[in-house]
KELUMTOR-831198 format. One line per 5 residues: number of its first residue (from 1); their letters; for each residue x, y, z of N, C-alpha, C. Coordinates in steps of 0.1 Angstrom, whole numbers, plus 5000, padded with zeros to 4 digits. Layout:
<sites>
NUM = a = X Y Z X Y Z X Y Z | ...
</sites>
This chain:
<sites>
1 = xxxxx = 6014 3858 7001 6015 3873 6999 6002 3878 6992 | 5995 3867 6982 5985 3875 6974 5972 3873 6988 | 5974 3864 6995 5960 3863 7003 5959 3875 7010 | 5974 3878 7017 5974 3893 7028 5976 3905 7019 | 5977 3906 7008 5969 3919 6997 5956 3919 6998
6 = xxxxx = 5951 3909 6999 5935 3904 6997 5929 3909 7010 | 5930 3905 7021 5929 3910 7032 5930 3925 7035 | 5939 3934 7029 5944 3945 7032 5934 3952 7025 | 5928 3947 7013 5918 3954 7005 5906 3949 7011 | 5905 3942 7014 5886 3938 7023 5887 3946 7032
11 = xxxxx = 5899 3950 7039 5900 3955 7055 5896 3968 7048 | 5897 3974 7040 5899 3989 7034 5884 3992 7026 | 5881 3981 7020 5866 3981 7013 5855 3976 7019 | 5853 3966 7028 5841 3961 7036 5837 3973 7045 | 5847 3978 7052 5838 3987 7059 5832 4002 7054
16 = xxxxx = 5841 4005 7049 5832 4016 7039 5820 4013 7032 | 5821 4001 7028 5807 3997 7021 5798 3995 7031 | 5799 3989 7040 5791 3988 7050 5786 4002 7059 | 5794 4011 7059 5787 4022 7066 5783 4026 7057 | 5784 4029 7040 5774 4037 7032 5764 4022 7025
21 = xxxxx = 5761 4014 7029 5750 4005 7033 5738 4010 7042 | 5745 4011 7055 5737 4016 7067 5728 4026 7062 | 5740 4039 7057 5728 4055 7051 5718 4052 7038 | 5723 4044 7033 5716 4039 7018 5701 4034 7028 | 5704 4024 7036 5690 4018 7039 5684 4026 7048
26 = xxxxx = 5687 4037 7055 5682 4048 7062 5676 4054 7052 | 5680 4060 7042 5674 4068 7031 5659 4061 7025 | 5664 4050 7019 5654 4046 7014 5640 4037 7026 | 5645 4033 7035 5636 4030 7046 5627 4045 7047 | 5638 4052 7053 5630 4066 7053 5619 4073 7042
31 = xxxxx = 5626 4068 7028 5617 4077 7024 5602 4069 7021 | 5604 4057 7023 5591 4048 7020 5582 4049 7030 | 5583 4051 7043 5581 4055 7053 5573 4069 7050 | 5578 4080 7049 5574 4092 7045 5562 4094 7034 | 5566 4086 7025 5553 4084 7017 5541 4074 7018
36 = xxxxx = 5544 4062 7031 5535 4056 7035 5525 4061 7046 | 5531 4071 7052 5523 4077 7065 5521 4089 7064 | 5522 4098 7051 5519 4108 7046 5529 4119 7048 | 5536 4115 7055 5546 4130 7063 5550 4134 7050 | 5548 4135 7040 5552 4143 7026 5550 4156 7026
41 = xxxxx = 5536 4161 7034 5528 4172 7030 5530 4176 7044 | 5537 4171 7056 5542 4179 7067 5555 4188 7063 | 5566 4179 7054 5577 4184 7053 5577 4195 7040 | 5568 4192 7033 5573 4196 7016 5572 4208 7013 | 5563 4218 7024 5565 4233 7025 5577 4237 7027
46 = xxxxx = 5584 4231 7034 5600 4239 7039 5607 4233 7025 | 5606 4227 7019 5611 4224 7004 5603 4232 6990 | 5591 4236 6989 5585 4238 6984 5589 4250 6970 | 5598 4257 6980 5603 4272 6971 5612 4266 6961 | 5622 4257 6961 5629 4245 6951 5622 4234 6941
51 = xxxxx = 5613 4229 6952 5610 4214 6940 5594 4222 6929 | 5587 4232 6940 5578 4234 6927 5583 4245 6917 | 5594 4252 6916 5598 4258 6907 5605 4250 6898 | 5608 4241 6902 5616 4231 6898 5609 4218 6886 | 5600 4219 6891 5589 4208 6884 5590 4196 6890
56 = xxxxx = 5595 4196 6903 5598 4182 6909 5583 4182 6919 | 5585 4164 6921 5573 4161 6930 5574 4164 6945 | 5564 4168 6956 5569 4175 6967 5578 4159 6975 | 5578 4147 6973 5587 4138 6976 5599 4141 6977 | 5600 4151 6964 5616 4149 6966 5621 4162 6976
61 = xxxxx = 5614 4169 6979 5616 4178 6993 5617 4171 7006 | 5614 4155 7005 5621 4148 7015 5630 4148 7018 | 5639 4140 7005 5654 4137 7003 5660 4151 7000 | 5658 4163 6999 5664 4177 7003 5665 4176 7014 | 5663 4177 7024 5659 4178 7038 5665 4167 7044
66 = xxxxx = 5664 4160 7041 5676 4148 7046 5691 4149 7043 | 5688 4154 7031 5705 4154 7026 5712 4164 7039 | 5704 4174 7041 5711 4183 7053 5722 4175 7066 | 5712 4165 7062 5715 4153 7077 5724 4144 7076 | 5720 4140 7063 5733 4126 7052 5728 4129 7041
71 = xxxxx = 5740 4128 7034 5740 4130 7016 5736 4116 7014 | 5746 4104 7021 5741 4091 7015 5726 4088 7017 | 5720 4092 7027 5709 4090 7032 5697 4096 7023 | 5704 4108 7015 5695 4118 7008 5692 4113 6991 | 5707 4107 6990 5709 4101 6977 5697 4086 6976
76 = xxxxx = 5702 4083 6986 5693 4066 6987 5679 4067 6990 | 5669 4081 6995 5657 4085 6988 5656 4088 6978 | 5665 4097 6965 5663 4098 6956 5664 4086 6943 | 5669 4073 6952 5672 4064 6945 5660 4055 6946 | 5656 4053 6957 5641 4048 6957 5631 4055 6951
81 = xxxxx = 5631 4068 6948 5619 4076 6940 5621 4073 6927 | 5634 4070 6916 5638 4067 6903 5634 4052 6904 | 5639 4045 6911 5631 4030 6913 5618 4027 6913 | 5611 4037 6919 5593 4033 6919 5592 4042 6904 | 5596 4048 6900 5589 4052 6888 5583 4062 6889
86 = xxxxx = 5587 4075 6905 5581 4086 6903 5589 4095 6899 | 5608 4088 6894 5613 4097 6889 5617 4093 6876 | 5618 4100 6867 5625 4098 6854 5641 4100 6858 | 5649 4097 6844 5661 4095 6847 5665 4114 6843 | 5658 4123 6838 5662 4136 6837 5653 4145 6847
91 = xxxxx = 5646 4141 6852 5638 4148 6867 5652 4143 6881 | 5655 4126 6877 5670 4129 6889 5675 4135 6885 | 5682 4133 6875 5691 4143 6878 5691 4163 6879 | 5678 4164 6873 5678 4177 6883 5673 4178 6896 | 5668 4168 6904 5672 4165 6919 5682 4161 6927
96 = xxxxx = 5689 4156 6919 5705 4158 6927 5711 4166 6925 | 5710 4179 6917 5717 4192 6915 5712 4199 6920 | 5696 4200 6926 5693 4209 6934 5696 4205 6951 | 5701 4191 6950 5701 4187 6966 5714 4193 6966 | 5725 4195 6962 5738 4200 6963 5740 4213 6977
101 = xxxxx = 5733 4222 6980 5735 4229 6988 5730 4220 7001 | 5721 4218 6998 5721 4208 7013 5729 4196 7019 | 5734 4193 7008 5749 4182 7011 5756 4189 7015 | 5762 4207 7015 5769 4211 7016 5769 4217 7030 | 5754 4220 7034 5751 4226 7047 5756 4215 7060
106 = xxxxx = 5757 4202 7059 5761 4192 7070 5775 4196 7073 | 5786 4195 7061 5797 4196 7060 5799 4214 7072 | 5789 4224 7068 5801 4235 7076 5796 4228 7091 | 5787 4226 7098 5792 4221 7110 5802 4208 7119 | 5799 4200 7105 5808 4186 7107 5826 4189 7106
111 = xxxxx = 5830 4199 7097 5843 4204 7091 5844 4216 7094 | 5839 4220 7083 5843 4238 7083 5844 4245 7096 | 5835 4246 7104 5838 4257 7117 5851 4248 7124 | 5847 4235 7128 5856 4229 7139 5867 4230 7131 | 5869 4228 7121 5884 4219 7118 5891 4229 7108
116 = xxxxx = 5884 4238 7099 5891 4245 7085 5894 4258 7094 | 5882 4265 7100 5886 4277 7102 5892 4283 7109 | 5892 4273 7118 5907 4275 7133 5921 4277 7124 | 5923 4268 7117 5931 4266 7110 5936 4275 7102 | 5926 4284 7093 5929 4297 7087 5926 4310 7088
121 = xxxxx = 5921 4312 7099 5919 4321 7104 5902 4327 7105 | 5899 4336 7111 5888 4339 7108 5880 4342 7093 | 5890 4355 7091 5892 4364 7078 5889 4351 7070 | 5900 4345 7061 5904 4334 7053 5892 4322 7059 | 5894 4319 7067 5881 4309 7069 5870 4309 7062
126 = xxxxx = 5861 4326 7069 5853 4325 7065 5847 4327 7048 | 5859 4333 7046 5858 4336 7028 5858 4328 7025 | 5865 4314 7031 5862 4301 7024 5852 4296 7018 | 5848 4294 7032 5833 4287 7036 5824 4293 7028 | 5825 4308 7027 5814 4314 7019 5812 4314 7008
131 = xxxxx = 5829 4313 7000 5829 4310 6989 5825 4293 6982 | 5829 4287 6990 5827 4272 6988 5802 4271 6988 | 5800 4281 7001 5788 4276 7005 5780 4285 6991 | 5787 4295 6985 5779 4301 6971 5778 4294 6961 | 5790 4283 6961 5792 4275 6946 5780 4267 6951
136 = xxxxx = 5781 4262 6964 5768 4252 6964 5754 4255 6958 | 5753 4267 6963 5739 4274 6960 5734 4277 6948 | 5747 4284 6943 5746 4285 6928 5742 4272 6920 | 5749 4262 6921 5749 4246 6912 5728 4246 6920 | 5725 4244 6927 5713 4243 6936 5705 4249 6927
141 = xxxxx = 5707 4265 6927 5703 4273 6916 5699 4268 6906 | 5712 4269 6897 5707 4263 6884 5702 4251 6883 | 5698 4239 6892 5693 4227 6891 5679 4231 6893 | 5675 4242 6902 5662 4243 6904 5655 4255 6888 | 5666 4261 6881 5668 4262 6868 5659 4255 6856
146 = xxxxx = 5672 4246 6858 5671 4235 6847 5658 4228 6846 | 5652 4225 6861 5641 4217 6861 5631 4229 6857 | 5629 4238 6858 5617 4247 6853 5619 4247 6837 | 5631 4246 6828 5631 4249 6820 5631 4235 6811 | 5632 4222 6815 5635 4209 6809 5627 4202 6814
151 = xxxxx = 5622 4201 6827 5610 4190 6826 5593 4198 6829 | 5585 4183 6828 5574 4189 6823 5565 4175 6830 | 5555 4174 6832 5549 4168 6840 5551 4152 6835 | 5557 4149 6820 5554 4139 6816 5573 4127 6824 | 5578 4141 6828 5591 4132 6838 5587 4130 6850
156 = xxxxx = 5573 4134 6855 5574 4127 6868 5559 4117 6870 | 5559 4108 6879 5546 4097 6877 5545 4098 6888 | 5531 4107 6889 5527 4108 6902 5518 4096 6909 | 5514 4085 6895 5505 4081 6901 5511 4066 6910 | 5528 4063 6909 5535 4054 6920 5534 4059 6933
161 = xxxxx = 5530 4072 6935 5532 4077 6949 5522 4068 6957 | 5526 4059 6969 5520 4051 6976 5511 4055 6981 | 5499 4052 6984 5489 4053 6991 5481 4045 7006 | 5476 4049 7014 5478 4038 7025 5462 4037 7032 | 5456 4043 7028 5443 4047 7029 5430 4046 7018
166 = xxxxx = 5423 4040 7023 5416 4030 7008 5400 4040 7013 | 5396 4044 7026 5385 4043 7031 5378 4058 7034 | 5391 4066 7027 5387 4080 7032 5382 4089 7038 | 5387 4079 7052 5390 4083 7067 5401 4085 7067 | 5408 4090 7084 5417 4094 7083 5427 4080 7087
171 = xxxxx = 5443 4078 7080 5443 4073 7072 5457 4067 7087 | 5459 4053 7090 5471 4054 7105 5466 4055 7117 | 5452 4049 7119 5443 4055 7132 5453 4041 7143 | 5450 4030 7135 5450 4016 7146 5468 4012 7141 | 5469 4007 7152 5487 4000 7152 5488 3990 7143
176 = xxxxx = 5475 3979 7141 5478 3974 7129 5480 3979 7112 | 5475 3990 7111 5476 3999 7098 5494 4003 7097 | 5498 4009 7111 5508 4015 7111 5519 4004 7107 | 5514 3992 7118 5526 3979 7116 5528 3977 7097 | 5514 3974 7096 5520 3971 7076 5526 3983 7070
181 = xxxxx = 5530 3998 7074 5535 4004 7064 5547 4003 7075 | 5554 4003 7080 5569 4000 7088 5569 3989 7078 | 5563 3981 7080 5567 3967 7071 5570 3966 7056 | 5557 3971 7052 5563 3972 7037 5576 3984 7029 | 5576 3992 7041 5589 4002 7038 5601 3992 7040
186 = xxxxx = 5603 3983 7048 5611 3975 7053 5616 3967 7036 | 5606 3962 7037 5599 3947 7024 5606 3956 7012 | 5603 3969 7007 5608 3978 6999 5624 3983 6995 | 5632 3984 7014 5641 3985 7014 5648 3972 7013 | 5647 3963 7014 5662 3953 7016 5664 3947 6999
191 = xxxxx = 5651 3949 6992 5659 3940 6975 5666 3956 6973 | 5663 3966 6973 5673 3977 6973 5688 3977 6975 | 5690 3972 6989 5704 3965 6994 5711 3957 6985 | 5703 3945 6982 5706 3933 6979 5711 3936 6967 | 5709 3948 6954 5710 3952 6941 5725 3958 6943
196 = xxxxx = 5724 3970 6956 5735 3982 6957 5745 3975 6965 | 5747 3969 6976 5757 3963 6984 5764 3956 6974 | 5762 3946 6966 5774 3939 6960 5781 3947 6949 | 5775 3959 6943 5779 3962 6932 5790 3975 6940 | 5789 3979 6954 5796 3989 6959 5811 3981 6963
201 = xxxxx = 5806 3967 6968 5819 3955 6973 5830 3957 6958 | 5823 3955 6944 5826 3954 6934 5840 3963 6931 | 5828 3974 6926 5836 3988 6929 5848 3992 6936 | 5841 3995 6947 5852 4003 6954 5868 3990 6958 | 5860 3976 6957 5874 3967 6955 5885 3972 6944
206 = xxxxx = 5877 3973 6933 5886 3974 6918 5894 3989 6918 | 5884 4001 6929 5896 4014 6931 5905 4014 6943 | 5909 4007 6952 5916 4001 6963 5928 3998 6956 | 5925 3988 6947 5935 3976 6941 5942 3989 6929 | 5938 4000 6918 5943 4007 6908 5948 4013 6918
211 = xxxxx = 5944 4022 6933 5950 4033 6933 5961 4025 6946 | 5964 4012 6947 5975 4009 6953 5988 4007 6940 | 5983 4010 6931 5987 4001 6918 5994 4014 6912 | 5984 4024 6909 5990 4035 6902 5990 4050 6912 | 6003 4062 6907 6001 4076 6918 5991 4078 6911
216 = xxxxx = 5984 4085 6920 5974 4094 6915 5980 4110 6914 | 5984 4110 6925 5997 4125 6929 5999 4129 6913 | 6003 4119 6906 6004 4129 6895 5997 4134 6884 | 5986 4136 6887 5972 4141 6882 5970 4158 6888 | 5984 4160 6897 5984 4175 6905 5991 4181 6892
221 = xxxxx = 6000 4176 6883 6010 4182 6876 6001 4196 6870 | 5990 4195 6869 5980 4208 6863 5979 4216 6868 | 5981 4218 6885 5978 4228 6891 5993 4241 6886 | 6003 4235 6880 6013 4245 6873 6006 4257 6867 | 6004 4253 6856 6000 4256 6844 5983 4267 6847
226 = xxxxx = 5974 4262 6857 5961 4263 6861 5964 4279 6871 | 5977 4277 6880 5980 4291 6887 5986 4302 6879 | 5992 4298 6866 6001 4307 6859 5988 4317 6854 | 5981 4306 6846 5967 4312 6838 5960 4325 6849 | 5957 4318 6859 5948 4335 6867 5957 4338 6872
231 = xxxxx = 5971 4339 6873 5978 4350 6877 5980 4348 6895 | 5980 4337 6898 5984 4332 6909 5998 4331 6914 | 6006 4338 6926 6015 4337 6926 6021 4318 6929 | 6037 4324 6921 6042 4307 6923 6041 4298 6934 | 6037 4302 6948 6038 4298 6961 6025 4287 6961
236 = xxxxx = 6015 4296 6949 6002 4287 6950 6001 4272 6946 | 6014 4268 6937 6013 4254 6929 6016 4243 6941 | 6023 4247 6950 6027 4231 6957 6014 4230 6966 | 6007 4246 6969 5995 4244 6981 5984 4236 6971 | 5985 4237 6961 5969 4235 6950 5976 4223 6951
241 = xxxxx = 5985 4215 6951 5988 4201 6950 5986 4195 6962 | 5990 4200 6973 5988 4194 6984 5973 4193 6990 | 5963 4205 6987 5951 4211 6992 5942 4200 6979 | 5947 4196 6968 5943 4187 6962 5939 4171 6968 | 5955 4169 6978 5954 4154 6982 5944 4152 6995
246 = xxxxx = 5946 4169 7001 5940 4166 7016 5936 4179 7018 | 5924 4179 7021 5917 4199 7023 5924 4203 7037 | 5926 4196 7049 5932 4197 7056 5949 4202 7059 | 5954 4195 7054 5969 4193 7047 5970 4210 7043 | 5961 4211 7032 5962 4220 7024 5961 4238 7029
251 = xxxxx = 5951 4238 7040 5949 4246 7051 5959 4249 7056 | 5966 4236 7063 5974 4243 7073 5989 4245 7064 | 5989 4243 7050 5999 4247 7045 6000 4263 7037 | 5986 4269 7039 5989 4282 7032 5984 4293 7044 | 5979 4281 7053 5978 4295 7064 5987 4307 7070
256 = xxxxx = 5996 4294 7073 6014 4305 7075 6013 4316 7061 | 6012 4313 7054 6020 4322 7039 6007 4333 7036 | 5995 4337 7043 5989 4347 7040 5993 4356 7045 | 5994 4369 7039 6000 4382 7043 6014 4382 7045 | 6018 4371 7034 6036 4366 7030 6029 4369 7016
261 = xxxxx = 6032 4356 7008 6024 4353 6999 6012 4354 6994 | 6006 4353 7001 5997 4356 6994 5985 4367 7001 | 5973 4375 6997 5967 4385 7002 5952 4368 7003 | 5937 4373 7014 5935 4368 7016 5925 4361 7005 | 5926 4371 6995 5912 4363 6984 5922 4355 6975
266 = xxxxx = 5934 4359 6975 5944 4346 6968 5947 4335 6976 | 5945 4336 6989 5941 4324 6993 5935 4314 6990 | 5923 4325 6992 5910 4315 6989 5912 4310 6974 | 5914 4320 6969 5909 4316 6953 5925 4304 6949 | 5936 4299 6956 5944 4290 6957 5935 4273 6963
271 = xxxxx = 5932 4278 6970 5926 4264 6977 5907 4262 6969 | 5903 4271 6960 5892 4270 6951 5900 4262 6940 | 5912 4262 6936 5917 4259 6924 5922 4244 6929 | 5924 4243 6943 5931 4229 6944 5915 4221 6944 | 5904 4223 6950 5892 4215 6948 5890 4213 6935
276 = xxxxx = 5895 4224 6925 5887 4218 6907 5904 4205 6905 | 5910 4208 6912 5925 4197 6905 5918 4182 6916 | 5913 4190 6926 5914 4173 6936 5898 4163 6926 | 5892 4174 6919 5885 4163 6914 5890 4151 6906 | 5894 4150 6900 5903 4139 6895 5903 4126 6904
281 = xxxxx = 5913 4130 6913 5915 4120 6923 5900 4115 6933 | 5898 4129 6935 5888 4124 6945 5872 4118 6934 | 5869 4120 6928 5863 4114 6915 5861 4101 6914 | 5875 4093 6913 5882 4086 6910 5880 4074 6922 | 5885 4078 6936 5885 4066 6947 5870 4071 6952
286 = xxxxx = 5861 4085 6950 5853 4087 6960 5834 4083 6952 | 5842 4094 6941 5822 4097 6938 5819 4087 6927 | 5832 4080 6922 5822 4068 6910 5821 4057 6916 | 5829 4054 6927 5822 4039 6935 5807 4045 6939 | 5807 4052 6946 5793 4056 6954 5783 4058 6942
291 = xxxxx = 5786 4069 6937 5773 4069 6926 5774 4054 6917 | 5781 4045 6911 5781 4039 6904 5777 4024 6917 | 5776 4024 6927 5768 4016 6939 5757 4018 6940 | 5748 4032 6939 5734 4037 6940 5726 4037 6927 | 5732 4042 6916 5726 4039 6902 5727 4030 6896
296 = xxxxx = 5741 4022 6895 5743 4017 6881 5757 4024 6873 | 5759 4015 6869 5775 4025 6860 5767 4037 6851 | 5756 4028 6840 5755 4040 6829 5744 4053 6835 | 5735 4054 6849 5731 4065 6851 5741 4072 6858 | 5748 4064 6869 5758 4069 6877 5771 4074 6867
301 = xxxxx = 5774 4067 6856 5784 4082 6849 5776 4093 6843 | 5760 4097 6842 5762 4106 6840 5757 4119 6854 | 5754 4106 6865 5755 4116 6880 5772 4122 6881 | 5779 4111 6877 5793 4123 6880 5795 4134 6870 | 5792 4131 6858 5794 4142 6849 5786 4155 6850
306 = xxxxx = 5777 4148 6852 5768 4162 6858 5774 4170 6868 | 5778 4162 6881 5784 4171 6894 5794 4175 6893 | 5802 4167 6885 5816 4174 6883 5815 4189 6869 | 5807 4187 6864 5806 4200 6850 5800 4210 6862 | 5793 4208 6869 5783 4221 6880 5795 4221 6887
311 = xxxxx = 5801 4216 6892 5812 4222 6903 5825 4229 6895 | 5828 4224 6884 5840 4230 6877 5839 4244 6874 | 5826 4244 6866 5821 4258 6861 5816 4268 6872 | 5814 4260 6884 5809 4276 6899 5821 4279 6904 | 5831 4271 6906 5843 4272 6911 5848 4279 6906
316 = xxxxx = 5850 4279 6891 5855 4284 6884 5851 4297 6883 | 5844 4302 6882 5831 4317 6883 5835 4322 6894 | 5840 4313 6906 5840 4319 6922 5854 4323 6920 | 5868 4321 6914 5879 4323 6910 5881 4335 6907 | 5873 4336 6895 5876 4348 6885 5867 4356 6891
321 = xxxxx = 5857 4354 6901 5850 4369 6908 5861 4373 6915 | 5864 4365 6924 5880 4365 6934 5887 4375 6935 | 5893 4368 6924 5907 4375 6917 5903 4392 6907 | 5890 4392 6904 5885 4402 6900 5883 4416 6909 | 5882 4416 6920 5872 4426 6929 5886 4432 6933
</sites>
């Protein structure tokens, strides 16, 4: 019995580890790559209005720009830049608060248009989306904020930025030059793996095994108490519980009941309130294996605390504008 428990949890944890393996070594292959062949100063204009207000190095306009494409992929450049030593541990983290809207731009074409807003209508859809795609901006915002106001040149070290050209010529002319920087991005990327892969096996094993173990469902009991407070009608508490377990689920359970129950900014502002309850749970099986696989437990709890305090407080802002107008 305990071997086929054991099985049921490898079957559930190996491969998730394994496809956010894959993006991890995409990211950081990528970004070593980018700083070995110079493409820094092709890309870092379309970044530039963020990271230099920001006080960040134009590198991390890489992993912005990526993140559009993969968050894991965007995260595991910014995890290679805190590993060479061009990031401090308070310059990440205001690069991962400013990468936040870009994490969020993949999502409306992957989700949002195909799958939420069929679902809720135009109207309601799009109020979603918009409201969900301003909290991103906002958190973005204030990261690109924080970094004008908190760091200072002595959080970033410019002088790890790789260099590949000794002769000052131009710099990638012959295939042999090109082969050693594929290579040593390579050479760069796999003890990376070798640090993050087992500690993700670790992880996300040990949340498999609790949340077979204990409900989490009952971590919804707040959404009571949370609808009474803004003045949400009662219809809203089973959707904020349900729209907590599954954004999907949760969609197609308040779609029926608008212009019943509810008008369309109490919609929204219902399924804004089940995202601040689903953090818990989703917290829990999603963002502390992953962050705590890419950083480490002690920087990675304070990547969640961070993302979770910026998402609580715009959410929460996007509510009470809501229900305000």
């Amino acid at each position: 019995m305990l071997q086929a428990d054991l099985l049921v949890v490898l079957g559930d944890v190996l491969p998730r580890v394994a496809r956010i393996a894959v993006f991890i070594a995409v990211g950081v292959f990528l970004a070593n790559l980018a700083v070995g062949f110079g493409l820094v100063e092709h890309v870092a204009g379309l970044s530039r209005y963020l990271t230099r207000p920001a006080n960040l190095p134009d590198e991390v306009g890489t992993a912005i720009l990526t993140t559009a494409a993969s968050t894991t992929a965007g995260y595991g450049m910014l995890a290679e830049f805190r590993e060479s030593g061009l990031l401090d541990d308070r310059a990440t983290l205001v690069a991962v608060t400013t990468n936040t809207f870009f994490g969020f731009v993949q999502h409306i074409f992957t989700f949002y248009v195909p799958v939420l807003i069929p679902i809720l209508g135009l109207e309601v859809g799009v109020m979603y989306v918009g409201a969900r795609a301003l909290v991103a901006l906002g958190i973005t915002l204030a990261g690109v904020a924080a970094g004008a106001l908190l760091l200072s040149p002595t959080n970033v070290d410019r002088s790890t930025t790789a260099t590949t050209s000794t002769d000052g010529g131009a710099p990638h002319d012959d295939l042999e030059t090109r082969r050693d920087v594929v290579e040593h991005a390579w050479d760069r990327t796999l003890p990376k793996l070798r640090r993050i892969v087992p500690r993700l096996v670790v992880v996300y094993t040990l949340v498999v095994v609790l949340t077979r173990t204990y409900d989490l469902t009952a971590l919804t009991n707040v959404a009571d108490p949370l609808a009474a407070v803004v003045g949400l009608p009662g219809a809203a508490v089973p959707v904020i519980a349900v729209f907590a377990l599954d954004t999907t689920a949760g969609a197609a359970t308040i779609a029926p009941l608008v212009g019943v129950e509810f008008t369309p900014r109490q919609a929204v502002a219902t399924m804004l309130l089940g995202g601040i309850v689903s953090f818990a749970v989703s917290t829990f099986k999603r963002s502390i294996p992953f962050q705590y696989g890419i950083w480490g437990p002690s920087f990675g709890s304070k990547v969640v605390a961070v993302n979770t305090a910026f998402k609580v407080v715009f959410i929460g802002l996007a509510v009470t504008a809501l229900l305000a107008v």
